[in-house]
SERO-4910 file (N, C-alpha, C, O; in steps of 0.05 Angstrom, whole numbers):
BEGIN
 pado doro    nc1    nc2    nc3   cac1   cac2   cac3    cc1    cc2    cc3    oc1    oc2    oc3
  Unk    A     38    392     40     50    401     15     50    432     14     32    445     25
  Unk    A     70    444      0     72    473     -6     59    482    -23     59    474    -46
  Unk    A     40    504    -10     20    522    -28     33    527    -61     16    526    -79
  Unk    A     57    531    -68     57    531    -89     62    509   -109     71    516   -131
  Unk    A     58    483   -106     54    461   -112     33    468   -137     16    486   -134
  Unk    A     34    451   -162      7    446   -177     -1    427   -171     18    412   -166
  Unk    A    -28    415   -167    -40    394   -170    -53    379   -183    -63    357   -179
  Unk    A    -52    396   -206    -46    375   -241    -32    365   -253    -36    354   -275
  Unk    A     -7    366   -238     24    359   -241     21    330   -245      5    317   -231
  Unk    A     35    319   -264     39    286   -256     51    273   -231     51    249   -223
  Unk    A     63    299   -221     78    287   -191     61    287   -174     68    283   -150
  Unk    A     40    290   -179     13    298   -149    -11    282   -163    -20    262   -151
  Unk    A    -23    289   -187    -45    272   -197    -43    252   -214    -24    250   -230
  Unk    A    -67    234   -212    -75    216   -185    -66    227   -154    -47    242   -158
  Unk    A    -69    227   -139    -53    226   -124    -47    192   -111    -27    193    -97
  Unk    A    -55    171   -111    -40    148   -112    -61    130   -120    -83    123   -112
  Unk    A    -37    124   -151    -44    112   -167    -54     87   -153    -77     80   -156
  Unk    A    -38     74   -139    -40     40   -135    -64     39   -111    -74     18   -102
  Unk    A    -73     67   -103   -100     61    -90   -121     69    -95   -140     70    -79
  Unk    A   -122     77   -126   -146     81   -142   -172     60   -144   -164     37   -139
  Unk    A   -193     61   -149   -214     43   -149   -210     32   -180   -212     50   -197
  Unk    A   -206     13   -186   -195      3   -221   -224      1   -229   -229     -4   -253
  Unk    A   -246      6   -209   -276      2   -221   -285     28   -239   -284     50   -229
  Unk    A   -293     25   -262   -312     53   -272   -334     65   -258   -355     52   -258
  Unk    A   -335     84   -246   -359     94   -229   -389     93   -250   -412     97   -242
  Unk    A   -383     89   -268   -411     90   -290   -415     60   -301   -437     49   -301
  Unk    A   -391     49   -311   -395     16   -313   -398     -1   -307   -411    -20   -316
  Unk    A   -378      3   -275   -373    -14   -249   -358    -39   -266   -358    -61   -257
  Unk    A   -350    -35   -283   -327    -56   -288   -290    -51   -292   -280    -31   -283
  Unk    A   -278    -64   -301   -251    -45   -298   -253    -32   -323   -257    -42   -345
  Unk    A   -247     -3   -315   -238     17   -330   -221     28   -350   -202     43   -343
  Unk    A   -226     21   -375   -217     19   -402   -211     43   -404   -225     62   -397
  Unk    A   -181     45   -417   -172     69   -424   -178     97   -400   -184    120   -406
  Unk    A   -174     86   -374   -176    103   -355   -168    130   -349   -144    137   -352
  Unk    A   -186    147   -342   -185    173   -347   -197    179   -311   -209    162   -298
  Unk    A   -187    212   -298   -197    228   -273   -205    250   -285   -196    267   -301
  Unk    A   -232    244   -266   -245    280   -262   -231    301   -243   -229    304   -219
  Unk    A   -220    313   -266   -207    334   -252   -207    349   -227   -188    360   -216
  Unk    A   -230    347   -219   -250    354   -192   -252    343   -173   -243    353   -152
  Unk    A   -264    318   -173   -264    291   -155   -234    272   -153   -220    272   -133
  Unk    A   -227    258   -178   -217    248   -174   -219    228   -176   -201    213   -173
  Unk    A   -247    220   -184   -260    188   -192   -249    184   -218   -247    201   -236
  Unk    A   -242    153   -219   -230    144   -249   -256    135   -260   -275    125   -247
  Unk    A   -256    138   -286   -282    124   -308   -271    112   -331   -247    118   -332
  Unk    A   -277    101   -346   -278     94   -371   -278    120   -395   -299    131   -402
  Unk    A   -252    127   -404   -256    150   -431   -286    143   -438   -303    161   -433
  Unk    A   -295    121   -447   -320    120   -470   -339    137   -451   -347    160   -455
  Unk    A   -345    118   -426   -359    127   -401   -363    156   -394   -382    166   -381
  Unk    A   -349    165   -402   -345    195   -386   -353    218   -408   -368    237   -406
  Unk    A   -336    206   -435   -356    216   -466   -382    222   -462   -393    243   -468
  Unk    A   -393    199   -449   -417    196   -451   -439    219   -438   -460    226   -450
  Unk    A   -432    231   -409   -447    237   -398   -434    280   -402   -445    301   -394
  Unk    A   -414    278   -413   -413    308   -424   -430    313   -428   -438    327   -409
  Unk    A   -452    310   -451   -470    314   -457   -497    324   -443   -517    336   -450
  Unk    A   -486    310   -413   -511    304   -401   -510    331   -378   -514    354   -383
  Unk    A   -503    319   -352   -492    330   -340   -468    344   -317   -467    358   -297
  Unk    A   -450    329   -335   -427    328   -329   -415    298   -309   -426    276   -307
  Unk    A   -395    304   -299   -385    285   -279   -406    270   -265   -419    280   -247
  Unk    A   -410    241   -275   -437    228   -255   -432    235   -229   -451    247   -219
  Unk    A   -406    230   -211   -403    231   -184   -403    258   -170   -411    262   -147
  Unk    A   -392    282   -190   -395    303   -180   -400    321   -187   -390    340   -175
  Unk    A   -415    324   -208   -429    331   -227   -410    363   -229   -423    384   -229
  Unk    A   -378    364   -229   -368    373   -253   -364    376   -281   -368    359   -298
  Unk    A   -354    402   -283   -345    405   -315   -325    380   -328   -307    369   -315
  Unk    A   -330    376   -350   -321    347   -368   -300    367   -388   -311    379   -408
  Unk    A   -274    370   -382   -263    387   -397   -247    361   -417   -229    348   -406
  Unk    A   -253    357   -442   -255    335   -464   -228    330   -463   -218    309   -454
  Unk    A   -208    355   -477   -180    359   -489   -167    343   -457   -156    321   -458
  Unk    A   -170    353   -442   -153    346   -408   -160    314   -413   -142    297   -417
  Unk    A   -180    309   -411   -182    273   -409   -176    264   -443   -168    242   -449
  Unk    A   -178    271   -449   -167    259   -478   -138    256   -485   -128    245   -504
  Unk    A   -126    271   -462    -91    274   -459    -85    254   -439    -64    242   -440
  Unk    A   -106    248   -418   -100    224   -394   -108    205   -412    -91    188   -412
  Unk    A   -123    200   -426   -136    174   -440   -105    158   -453   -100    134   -457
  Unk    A    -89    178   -457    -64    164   -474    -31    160   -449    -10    148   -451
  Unk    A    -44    179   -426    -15    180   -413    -21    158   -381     -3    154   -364
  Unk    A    -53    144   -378    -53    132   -360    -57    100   -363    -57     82   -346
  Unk    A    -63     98   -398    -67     74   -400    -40     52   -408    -19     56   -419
  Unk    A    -48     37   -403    -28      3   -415    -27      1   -445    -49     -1   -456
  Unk    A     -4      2   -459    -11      0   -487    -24    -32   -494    -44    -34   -508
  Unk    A    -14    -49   -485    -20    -72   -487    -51    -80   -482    -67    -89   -498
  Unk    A    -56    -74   -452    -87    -76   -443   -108    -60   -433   -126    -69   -419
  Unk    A   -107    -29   -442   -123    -10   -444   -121     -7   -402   -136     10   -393
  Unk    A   -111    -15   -391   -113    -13   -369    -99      7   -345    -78     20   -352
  Unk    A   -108     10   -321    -94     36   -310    -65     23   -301    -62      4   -286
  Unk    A    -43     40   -315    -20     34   -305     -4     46   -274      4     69   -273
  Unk    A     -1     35   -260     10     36   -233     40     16   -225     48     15   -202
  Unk    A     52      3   -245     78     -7   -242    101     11   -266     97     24   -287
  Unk    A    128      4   -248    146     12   -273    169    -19   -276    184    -28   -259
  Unk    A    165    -26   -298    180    -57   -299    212    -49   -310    219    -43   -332
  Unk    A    231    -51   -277    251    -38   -282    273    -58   -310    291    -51   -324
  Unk    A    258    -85   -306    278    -92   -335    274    -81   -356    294    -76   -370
  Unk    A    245    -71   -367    244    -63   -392    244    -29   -391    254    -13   -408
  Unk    A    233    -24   -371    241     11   -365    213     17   -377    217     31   -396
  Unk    A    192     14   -375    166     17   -383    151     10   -366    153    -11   -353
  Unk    A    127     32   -363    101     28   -343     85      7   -350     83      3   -374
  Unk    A     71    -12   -333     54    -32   -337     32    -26   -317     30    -10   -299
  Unk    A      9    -52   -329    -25    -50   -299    -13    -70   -292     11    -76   -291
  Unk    A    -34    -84   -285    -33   -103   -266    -33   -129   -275    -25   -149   -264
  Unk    A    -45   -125   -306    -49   -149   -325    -25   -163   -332    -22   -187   -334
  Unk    A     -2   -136   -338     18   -138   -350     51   -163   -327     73   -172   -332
  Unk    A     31   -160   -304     46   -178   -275     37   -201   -269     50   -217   -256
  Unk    A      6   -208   -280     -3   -223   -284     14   -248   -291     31   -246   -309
  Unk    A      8   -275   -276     18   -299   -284     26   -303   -310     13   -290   -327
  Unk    A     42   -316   -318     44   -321   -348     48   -297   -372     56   -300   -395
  Unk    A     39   -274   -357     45   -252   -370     74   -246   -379     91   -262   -371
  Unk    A     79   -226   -395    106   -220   -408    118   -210   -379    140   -221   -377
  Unk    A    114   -198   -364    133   -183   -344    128   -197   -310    134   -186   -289
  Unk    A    117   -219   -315    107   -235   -294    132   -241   -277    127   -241   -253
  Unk    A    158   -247   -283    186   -246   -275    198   -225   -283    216   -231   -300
  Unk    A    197   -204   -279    214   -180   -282    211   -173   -248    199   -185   -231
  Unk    A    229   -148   -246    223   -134   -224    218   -105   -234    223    -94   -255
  Unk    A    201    -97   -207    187    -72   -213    184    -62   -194    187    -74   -172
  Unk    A    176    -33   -196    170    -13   -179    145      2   -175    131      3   -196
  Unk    A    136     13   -156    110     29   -154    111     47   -164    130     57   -153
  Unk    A    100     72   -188     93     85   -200     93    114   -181    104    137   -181
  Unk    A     75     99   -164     79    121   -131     99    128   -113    100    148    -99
  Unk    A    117    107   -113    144    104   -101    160    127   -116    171    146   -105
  Unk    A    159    121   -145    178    135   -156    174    171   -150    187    190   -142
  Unk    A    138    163   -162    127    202   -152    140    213   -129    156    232   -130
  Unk    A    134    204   -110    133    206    -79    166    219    -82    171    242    -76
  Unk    A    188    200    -93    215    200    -88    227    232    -98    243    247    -88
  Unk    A    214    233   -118    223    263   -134    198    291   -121    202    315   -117
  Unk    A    174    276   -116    163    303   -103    176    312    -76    174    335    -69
  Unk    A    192    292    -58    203    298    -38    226    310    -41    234    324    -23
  Unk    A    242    306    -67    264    333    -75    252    356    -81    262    379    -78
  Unk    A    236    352    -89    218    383    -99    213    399    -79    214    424    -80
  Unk    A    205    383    -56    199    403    -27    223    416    -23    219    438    -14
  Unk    A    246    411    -27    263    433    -22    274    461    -35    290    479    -28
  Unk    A    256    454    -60    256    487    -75    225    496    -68    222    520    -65
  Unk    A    206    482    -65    186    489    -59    191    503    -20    177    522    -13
  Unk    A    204    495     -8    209    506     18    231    532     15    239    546     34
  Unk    A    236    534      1    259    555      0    251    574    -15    268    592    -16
  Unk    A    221    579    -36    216    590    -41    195    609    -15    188    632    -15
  Unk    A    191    590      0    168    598     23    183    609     41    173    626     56
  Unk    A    210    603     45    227    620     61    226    650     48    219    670     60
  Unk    A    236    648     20    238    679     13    204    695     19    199    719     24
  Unk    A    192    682     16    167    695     21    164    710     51    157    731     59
  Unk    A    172    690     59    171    699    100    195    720     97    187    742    103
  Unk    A    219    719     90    233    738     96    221    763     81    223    782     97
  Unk    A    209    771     56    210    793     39    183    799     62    178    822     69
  Unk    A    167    776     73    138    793     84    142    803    105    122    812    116
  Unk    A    162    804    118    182    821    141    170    849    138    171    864    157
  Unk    A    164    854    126    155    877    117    184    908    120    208    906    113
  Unk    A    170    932    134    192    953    131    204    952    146    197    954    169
  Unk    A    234    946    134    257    948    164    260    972    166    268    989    150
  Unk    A    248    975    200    261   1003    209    288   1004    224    304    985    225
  Unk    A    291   1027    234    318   1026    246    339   1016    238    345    997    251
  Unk    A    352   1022    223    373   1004    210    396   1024    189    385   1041    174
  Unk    A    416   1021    189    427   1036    173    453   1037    161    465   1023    176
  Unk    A    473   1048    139    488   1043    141    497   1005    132    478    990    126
  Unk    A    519    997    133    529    974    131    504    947    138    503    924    130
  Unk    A    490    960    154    479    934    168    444    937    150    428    918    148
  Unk    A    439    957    141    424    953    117    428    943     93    412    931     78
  Unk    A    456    950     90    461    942     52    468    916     56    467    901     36
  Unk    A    480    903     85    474    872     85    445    854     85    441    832     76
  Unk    A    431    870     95    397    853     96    392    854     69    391    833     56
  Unk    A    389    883     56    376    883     25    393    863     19    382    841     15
  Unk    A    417    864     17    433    845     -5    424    820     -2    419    807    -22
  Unk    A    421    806     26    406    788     34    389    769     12    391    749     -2
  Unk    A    359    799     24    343    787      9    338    801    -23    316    804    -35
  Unk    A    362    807    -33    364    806    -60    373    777    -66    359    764    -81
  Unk    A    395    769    -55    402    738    -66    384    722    -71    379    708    -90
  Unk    A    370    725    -42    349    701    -41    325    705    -68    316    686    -81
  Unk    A    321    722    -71    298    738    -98    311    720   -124    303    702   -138
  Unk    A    336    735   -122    350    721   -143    345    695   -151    337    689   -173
  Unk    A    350    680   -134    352    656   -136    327    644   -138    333    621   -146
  Unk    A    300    645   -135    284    637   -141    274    642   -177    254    629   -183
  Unk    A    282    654   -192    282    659   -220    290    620   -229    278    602   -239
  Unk    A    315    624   -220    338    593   -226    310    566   -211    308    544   -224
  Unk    A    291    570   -187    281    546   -176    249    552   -190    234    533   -186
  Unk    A    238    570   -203    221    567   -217    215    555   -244    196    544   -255
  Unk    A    245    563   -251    251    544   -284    255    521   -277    238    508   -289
  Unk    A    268    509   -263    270    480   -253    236    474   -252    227    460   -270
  Unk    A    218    486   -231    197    470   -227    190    470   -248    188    446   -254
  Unk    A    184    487   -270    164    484   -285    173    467   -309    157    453   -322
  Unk    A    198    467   -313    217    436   -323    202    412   -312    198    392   -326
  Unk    A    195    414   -294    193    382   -281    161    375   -283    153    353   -289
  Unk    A    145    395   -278    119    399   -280     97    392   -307     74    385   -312
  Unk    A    130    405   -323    113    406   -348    114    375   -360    104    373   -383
  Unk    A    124    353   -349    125    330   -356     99    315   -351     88    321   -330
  Unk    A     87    296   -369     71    285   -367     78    251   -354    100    240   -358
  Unk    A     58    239   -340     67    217   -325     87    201   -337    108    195   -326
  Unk    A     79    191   -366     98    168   -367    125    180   -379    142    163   -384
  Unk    A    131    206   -384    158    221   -391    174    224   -363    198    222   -364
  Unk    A    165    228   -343    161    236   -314    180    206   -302    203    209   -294
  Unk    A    166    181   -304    177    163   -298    204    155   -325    227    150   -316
  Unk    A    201    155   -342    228    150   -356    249    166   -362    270    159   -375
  Unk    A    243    191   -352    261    211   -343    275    221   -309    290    238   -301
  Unk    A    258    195   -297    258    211   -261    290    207   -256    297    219   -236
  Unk    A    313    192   -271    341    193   -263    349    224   -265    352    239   -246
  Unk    A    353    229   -293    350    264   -304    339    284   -288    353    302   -279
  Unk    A    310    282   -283    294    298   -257    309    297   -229    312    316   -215
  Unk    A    315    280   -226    330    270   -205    357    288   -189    361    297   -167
  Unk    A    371    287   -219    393    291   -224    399    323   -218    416    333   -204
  Unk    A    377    335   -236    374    367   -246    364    376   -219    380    392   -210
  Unk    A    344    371   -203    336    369   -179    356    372   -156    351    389   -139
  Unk    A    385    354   -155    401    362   -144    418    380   -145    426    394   -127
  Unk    A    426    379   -172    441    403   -188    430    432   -173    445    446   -158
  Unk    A    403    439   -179    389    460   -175    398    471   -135    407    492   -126
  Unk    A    392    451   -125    399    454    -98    426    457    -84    430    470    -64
  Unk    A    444    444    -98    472    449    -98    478    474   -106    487    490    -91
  Unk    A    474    478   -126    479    509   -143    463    535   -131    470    558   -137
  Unk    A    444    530   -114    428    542    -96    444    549    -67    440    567    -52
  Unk    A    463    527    -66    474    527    -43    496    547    -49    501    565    -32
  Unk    A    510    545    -72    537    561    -83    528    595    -82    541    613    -71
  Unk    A    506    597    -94    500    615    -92    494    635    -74    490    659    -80
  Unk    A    493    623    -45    485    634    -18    511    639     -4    511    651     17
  Unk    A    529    631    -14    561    628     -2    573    655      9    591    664     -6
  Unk    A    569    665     23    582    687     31    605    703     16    620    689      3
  Unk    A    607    728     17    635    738      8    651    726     32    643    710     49
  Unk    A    679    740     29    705    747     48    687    756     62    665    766     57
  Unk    A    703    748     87    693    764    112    715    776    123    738    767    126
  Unk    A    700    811    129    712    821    154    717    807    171    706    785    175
  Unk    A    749    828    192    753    813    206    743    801    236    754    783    248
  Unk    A    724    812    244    703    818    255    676    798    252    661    787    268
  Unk    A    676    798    218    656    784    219    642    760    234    661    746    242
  Unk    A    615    745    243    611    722    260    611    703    236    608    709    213
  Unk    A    615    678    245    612    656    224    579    655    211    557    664    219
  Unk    A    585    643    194    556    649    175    535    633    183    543    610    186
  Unk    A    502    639    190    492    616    204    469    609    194    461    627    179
  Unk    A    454    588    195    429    582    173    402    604    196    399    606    221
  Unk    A    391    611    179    358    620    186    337    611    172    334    612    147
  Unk    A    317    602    193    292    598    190    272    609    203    270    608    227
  Unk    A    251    623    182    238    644    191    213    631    180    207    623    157
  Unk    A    199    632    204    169    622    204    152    641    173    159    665    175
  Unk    A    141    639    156    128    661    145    103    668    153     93    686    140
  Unk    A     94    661    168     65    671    182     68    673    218     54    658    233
  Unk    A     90    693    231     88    680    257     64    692    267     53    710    256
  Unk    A     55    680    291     31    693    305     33    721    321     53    732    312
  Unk    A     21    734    339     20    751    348     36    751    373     43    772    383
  Unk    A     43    726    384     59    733    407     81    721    398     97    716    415
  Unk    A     88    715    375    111    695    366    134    719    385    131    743    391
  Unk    A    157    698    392    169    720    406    197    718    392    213    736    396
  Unk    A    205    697    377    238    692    375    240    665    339    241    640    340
  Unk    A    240    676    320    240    659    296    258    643    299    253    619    293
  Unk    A    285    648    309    315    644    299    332    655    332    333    678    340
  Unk    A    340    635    341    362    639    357    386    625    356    377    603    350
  Unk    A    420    620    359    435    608    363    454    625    375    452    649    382
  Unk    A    474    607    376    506    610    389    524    614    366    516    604    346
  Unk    A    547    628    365    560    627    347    586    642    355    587    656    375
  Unk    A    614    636    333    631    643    347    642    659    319    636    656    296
  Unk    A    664    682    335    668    700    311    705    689    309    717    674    324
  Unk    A    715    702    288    749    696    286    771    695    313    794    686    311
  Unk    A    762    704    333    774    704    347    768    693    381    777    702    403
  Unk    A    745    666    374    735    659    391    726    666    414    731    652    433
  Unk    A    709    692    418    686    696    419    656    678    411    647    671    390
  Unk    A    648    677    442    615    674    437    598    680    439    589    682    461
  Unk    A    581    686    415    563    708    415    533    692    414    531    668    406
  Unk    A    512    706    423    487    695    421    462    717    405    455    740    410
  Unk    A    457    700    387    444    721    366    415    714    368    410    691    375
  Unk    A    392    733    363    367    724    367    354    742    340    362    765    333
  Unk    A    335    728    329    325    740    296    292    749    304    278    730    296
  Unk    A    279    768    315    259    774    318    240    779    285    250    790    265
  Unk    A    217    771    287    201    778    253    188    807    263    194    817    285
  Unk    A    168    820    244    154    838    249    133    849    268    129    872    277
  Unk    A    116    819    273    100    817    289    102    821    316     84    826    332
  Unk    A    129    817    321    141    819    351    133    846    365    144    867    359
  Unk    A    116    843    381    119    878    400    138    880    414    140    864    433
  Unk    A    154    896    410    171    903    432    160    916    452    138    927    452
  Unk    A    180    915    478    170    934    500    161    964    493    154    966    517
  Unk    A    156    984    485    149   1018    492    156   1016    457    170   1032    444
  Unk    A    142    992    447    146    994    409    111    999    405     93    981    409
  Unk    A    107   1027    397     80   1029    382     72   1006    359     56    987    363
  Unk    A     82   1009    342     88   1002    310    108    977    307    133    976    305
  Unk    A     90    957    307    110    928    308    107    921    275     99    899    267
  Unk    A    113    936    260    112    931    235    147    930    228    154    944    208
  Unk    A    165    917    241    194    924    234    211    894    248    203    884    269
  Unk    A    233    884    233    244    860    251    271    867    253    283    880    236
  Unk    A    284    853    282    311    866    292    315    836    299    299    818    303
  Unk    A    350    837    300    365    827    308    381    834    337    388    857    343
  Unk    A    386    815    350    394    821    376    427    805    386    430    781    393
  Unk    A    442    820    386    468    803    398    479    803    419    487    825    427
  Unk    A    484    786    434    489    791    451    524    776    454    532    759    439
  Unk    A    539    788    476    570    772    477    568    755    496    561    767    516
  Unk    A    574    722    501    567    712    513    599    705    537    601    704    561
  Unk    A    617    701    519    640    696    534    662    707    514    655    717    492
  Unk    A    691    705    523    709    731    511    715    755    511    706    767    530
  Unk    A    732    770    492    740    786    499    728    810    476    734    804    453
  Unk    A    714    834    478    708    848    451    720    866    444    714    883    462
  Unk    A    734    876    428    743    888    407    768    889    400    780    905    386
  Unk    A    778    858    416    816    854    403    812    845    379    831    840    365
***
């Protein structure tokens, strides 16, 4: 997962529901009005866990018992019906259920349903793609000082990584849209999340769209740039590419770390082109 991920998010904690222990670590029976230590991760009993604030915190890991935080899970993890930890979503009625609620003879015992975790899993894996594209702009801006460069072929890099800057303003409001949802808003909203999720990425994509090109210009090509390369990293980004007048050119994207040959000061990243077949400068 990407470092800038929260992990209080409803899309990450629990981290899976349906393989939680349904036992109270203090009761050892199933866990009424189920509540996590923020810390561990062990589920208890709200009453259960009341209990030992007082004392010394978290029986299992003897963390801080922060009251308001579990007094907000006490209402967003339990079953209205049977105080119990919910881990289904019963797609006929469009409402989270436990286990009680699937139970034989139960009201939703013939419905169909889904995993709670399925659904998480489905939208945190759209999320990785603003969460990865923000880690791109990071690796490109930590490029650190471009040297050598000047003229046209500078005010294209800045502009570059101005867009990309840009555009992370538009994928931080999205996350924190999505973040700020609590589980069971999370699941009866994940079409919407869903939806906005794509939107965001599409509109992400519009936004990267090149001007007109010179006539000269090469066709436009995706980069991916390691953000931490190592010390001998030698080559982030290489391809083939062809310009308006079919020419083939071979381009190579060096990061900062790269030493060049008779280069003191590898604090700078260059691009390299080379003409591979054709004719240059008709």
């Amino acid at each position: 997962m990407a470092k800038r991920k929260s992990n209080m998010s409803a899309l990450y904690f629990p981290v899976e529901l349906s393989l939680a222990d349904t036992d109270c670590v203090v009761c050892q029976d199933d866990a009424k009005n189920p509540v996590f230590c923020t810390t561990c991760k062990k589920m208890l009993c709200f009453a259960c866990i009341m209990r030992c604030e007082s004392s010394a915190g978290c029986p299992t890991c003897r963390g801080q018992i922060q009251r308001n935080v579990l007094r907000d899970q006490c209402k967003l993890y339990s079953c209205e019906d049977h105080d119990q930890l919910l881990t289904m979503l019963c797609t006929d009625c469009e409402i989270c259920v436990c286990k009680q609620c699937l139970a034989k003879d139960a009201d939703h015992a013939k419905h169909s349903f889904v995993s709670i975790d399925s659904i998480r899993a489905d939208l945190a894996q759209a999320m990785d793609k603003l969460y990865e594209y923000m880690d791109l702009v990071d690796g490109f801006n930590g490029l650190g000082t471009v040297k050598n460069i000047s003229g046209e072929l500078a005010e294209k890099y800045f502009t570059f990584s101005n867009v990309l800057q840009a555009n992370i303003d538009k994928i931080k409001s999205t996350v924190a849209e999505i973040e700020g949802h609590n589980l069971k808003n999370l699941i009866k909203n994940r079409k919407d999340i869903k939806a906005l999720l794509q939107a965001t990425v599409d509109e992400l994509d519009q936004m990267n769209e090149p001007e007109p090109r010179e006539i000269y210009e090469l066709e436009v090509f995706p980069m991916e740039v390691n953000p931490k390369p190592s010390g001998n990293f030698r080559c982030v980004y290489t391809n083939k590419i062809f310009d308006n007048f079919g020419n083939r050119w071979k381009i190579n994207f060096f990061p900062k770390y790269h030493k060049f040959r008779g280069a003191s000061n590898p604090n700078f990243c260059a691009f390299s082109l080379c003409l591979k077949s054709g004719i240059p400068g008709r």
